[in-house]
LOROKE-164117 format. One line per 4 residues: their letters; for each residue x, y, z of C-alpha. Coordinates in Angstrom, 3 decimals, padded with zeros to 6 digits. Example, Ala and Ser with C-alpha at 12.3 -4.5 7.8 and 13.67 -1.06 7.14 Angstrom:
as = 012.300/-004.500/007.800; 013.670/-001.060/007.140
***
This chain:
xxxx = 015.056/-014.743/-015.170; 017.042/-012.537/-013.025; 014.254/-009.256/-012.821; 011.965/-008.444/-010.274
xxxx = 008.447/-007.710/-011.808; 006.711/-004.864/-010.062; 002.942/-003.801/-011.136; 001.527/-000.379/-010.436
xxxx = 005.204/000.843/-010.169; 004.323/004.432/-010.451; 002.476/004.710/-007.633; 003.147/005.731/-004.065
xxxx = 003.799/002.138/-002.649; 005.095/000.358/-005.912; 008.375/003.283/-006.789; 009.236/002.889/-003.416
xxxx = 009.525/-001.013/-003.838; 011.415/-000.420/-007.294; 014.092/002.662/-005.259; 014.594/-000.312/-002.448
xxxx = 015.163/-003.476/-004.929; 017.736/-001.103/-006.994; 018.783/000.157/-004.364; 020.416/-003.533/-003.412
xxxx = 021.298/-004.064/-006.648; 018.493/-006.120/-008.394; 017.375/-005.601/-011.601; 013.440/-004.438/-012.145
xxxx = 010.904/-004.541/-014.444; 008.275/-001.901/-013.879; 005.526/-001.691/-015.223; 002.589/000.998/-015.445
xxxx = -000.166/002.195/-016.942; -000.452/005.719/-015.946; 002.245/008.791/-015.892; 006.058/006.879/-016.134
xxxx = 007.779/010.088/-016.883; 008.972/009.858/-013.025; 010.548/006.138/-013.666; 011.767/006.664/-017.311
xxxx = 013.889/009.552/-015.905; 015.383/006.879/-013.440; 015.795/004.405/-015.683; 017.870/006.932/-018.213
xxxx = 020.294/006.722/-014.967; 020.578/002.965/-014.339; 020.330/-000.110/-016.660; 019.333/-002.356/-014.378
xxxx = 015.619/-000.257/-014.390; 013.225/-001.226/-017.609; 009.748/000.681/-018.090; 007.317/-001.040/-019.738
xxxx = 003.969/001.045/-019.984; 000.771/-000.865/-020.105; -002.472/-001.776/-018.218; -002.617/-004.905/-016.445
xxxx = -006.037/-005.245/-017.549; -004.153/-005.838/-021.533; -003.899/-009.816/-021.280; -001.844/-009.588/-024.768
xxxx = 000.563/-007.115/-023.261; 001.038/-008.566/-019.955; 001.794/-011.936/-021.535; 004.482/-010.011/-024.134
xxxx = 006.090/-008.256/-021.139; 006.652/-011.946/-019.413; 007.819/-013.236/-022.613; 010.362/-010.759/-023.160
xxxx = 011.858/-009.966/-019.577; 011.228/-013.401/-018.156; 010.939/-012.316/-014.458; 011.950/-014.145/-011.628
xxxx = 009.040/-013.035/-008.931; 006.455/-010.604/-009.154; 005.882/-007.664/-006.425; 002.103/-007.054/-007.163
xxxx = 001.164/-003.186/-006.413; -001.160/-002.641/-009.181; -004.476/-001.430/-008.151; -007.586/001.133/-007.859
xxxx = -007.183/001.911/-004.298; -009.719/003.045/-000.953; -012.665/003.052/-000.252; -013.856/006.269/-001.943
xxxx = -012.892/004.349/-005.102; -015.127/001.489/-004.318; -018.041/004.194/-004.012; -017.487/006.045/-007.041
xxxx = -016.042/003.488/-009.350; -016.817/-000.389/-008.634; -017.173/-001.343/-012.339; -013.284/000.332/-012.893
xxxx = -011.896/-001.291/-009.630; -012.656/-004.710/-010.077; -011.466/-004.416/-013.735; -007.979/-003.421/-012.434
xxxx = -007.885/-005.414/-009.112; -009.377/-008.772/-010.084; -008.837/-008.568/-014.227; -005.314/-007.459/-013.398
xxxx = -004.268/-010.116/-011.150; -005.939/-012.532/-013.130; -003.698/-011.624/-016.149; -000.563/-011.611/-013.822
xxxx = -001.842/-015.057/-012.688; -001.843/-016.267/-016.124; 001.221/-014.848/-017.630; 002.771/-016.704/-014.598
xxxx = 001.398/-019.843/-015.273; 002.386/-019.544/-018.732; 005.830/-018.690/-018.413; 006.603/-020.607/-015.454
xxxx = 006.950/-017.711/-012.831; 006.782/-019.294/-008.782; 005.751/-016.036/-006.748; 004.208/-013.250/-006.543
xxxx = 003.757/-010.892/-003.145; 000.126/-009.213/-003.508; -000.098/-006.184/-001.421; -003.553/-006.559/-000.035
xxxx = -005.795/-004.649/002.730; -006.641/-004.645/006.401; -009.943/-003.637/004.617; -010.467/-007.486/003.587
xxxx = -011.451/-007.970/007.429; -014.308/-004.975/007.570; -015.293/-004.277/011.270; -012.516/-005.426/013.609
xxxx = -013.925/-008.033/016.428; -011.176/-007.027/018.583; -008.704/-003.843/019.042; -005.997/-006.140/017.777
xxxx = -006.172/-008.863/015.776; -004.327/-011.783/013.824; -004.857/-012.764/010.076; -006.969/-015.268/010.881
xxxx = -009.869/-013.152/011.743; -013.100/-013.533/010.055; -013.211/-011.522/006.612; -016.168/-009.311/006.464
xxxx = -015.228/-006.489/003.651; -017.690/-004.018/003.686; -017.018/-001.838/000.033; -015.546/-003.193/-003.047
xxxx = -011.936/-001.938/-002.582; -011.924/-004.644/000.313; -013.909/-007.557/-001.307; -011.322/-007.019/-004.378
xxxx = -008.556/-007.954/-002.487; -010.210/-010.647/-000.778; -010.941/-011.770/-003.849; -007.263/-011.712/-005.597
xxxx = -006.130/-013.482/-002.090; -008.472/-016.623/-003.279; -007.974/-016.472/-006.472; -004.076/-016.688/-005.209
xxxx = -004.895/-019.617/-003.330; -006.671/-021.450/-006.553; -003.705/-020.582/-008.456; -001.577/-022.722/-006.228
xxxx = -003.454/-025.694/-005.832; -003.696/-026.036/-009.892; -000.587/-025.037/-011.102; 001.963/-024.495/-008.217
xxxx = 002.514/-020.307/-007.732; 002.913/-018.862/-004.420; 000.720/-016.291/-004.031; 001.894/-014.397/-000.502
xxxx = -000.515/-011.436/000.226; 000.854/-008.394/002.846; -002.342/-006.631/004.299; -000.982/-003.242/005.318
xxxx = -002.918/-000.558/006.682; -003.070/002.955/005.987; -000.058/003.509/004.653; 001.363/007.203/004.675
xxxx = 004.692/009.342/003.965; 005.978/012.249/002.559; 004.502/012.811/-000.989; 001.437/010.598/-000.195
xxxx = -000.809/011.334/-003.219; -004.035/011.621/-001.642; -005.912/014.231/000.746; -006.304/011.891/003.803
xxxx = -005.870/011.578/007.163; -002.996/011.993/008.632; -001.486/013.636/005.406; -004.564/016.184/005.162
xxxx = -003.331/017.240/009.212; 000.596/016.702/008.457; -000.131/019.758/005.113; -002.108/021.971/007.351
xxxx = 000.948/021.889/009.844; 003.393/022.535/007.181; 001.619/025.467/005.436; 000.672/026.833/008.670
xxxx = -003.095/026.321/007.941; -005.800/025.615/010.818; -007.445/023.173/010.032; -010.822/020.751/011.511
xxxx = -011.879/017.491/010.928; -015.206/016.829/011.220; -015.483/013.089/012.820; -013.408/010.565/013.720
xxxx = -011.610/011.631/016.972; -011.383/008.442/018.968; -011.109/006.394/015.673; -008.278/004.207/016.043
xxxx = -006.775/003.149/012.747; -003.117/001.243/011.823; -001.100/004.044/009.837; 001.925/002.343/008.803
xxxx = 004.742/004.328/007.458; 006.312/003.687/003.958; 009.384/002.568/004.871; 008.000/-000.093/007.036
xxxx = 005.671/-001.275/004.232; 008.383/-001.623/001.833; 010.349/-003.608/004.648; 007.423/-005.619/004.935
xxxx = 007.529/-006.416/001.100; 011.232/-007.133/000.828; 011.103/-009.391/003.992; 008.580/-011.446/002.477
xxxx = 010.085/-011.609/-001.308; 013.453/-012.460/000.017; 011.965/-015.398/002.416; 012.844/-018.881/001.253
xxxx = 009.856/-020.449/003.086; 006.325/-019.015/004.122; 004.410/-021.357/006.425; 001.833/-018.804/005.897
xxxx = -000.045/-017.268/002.560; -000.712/-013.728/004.652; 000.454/-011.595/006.765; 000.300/-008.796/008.643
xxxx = 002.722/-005.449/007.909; 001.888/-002.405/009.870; 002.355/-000.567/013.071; 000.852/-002.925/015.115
xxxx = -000.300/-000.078/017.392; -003.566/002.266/016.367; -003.415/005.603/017.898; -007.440/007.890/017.450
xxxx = -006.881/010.781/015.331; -006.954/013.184/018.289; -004.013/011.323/019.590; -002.583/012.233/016.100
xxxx = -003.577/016.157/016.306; -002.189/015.829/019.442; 001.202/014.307/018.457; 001.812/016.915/015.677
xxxx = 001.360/019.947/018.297; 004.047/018.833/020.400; 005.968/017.968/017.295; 005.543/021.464/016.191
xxxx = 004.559/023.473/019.074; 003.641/026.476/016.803; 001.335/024.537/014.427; -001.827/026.189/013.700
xxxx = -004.507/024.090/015.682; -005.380/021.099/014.526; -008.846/019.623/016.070; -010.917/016.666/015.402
xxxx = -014.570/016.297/016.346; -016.546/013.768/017.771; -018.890/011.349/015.902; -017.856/008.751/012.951
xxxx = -014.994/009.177/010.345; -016.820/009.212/006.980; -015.860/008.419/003.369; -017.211/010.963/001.105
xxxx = -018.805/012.873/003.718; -021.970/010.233/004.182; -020.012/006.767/004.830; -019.257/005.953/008.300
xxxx = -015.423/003.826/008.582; -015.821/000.468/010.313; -014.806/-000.336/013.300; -010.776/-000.790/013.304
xxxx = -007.909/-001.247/015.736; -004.344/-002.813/015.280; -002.927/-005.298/013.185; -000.820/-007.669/015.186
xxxx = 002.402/-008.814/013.067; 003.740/-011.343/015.068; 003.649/-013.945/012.575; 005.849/-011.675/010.078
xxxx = 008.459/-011.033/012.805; 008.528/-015.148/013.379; 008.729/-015.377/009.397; 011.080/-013.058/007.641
xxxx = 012.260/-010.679/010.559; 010.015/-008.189/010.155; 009.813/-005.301/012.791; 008.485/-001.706/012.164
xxxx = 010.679/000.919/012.935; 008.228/003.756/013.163; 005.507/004.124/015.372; 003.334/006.941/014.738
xxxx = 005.499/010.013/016.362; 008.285/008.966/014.287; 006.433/008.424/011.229; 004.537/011.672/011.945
xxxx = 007.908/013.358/012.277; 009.074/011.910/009.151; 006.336/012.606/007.280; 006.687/015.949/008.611
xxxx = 010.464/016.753/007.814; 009.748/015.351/003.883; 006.219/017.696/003.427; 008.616/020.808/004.562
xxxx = 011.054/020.025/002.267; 008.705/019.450/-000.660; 007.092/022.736/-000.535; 010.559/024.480/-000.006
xxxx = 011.222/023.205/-003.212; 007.885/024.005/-004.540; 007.260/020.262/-004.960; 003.451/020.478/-003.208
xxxx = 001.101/017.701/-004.133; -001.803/019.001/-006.621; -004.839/016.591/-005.967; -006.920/015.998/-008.299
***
């Protein structure tokens, strides 16, 4: 029982969990359901990587998988993710979010695995109260993205109180970085920068949402697997600032001072063009620095910058993100 488990290890969050953990020399099991061509090449390099494609939503396979690898923790990343999923596919996300974890749940039971980090949402809380708040703010999720993971966080807690495993959930927040896989703020303003393309988006200018950078999310993650002793079942991994999206714009012209302009305009931020965002601020992470240590290292100018310096090199190498 030496392995790591990580779920939804093909996807933006989860291979950058699996590069850190072997990256320190542990051994990981990832497994996906989608395209592993990306972690089958990097496991051809390293034997302490094993692939194992499958859906979480397969009880039978899940359950083979723990049999046969025998992991010592699981770093839970699996999931259909946003909000725009939870308005164009409900039925599909709670298969994958609440299914899925109940599978991992069981296999764990079964095969006597202790914990498992969930990587959960700031959208469990719905409108913020405040323009910072703690994890013990009321949870009011608004779409079904947001009541999924609210509902794997419970379903965490049952599975301690009956059979012992540590379920320890990380709400992060926006997370963004070079290679980010979807067309969203600030990664939608970050491309039009690169490729030298004006560009206007149509609400949301004194919206004031969390972005936290990939590395600090993966930090986050670590920090918390590698903790002996959580007083606490959540917390908090983010920023812990919230700059509007015109601050944003604003950043990336003096980042680049011949950017093409980048504007924002008044009025709501909407989801699919008809669905205004709640009400959000900052996540304070005080209780994760008090924990396991945890600090973020980029607020938004140097993620923005970051961000900034990987898009460039991407499309220098013809590496540009195709959306779909």
């Amino acid at each position: 029982m030496n392995s790591i488990l990580v779920t939804g290890a093909g996807g933006f969050l989860g291979r950058a969990i699996v590069m850190d953990l072997l990256a320190r020399d542990d051994r990981v099991v990832a497994l996906e359901a989608g395209d592993c061509a990306p972690l089958v090449a990097l496991a051809e390099k390293t034997s302490a990587l094993t692939v194992v494609q499958a859906d979480v939503c397969d009880g039978d396979a899940v359950d083979a998988l723990f049999s046969a690898y025998r992991p010592r923790a699981v770093v839970h990343c699996a999931a259909v993710v946003g909000v725009l999923a939870s308005l164009e596919a409900p039925r599909q996300l709670f298969r994958v979010n609440v299914e899925g974890a109940i599978n991992i749940f069981e296999a764990m039971k079964r095969h006597g695995v202790g914990r498992m980090i969930h990587l959960s949402s700031e959208e469990i809380y719905g409108e913020f109260d405040t323009d910072r708040i703690h994890e013990d703010h009321p949870q009011r999720p608004l779409h079904a993205y947001g009541i999924s993971k609210a509902a794997v966080e419970h379903l965490g807690r049952s599975y301690r109180s009956t059979c012992g495993i540590e379920c320890i959930n990380i709400r992060t927040s926006w997370v963004y970085g070079p290679n980010f896989p979807r067309d969203r703020v600030p990664l939608n303003m970050i491309r039009a920068v690169v490729r030298r393309q004006p560009l206007h988006v149509s609400g949301g200018a004194t919206e004031r949402i969390d972005h936290t950078y990939l590395d600090d999310a993966v930090a986050g993650v670590i920090g918390a697997l590698d903790c002996s002793h959580h007083p606490y079942d959540a917390y908090h991994v983010s920023s812990a600032s919230a700059p509007s999206l015109a601050k944003i714009a604003a950043i990336l012209a003096e980042l680049d001072p011949q950017a093409p302009p980048i504007s924002v305009g008044s009025g709501p931020w909407l989801h699919a063009g008809n669905v205004a965002m709640p009400c959000k601020g900052a996540l304070d992470c005080r209780r994760a620095r008090e924990v396991f240590g945890y600090r973020p290292r980029f607020d938004i100018r140097a993620g923005l910058a970051a961000t900034l310096e990987g898009e460039r090199r991407a499309l220098h190498k013809g590496e540009g993100i195709v959306y779909g």
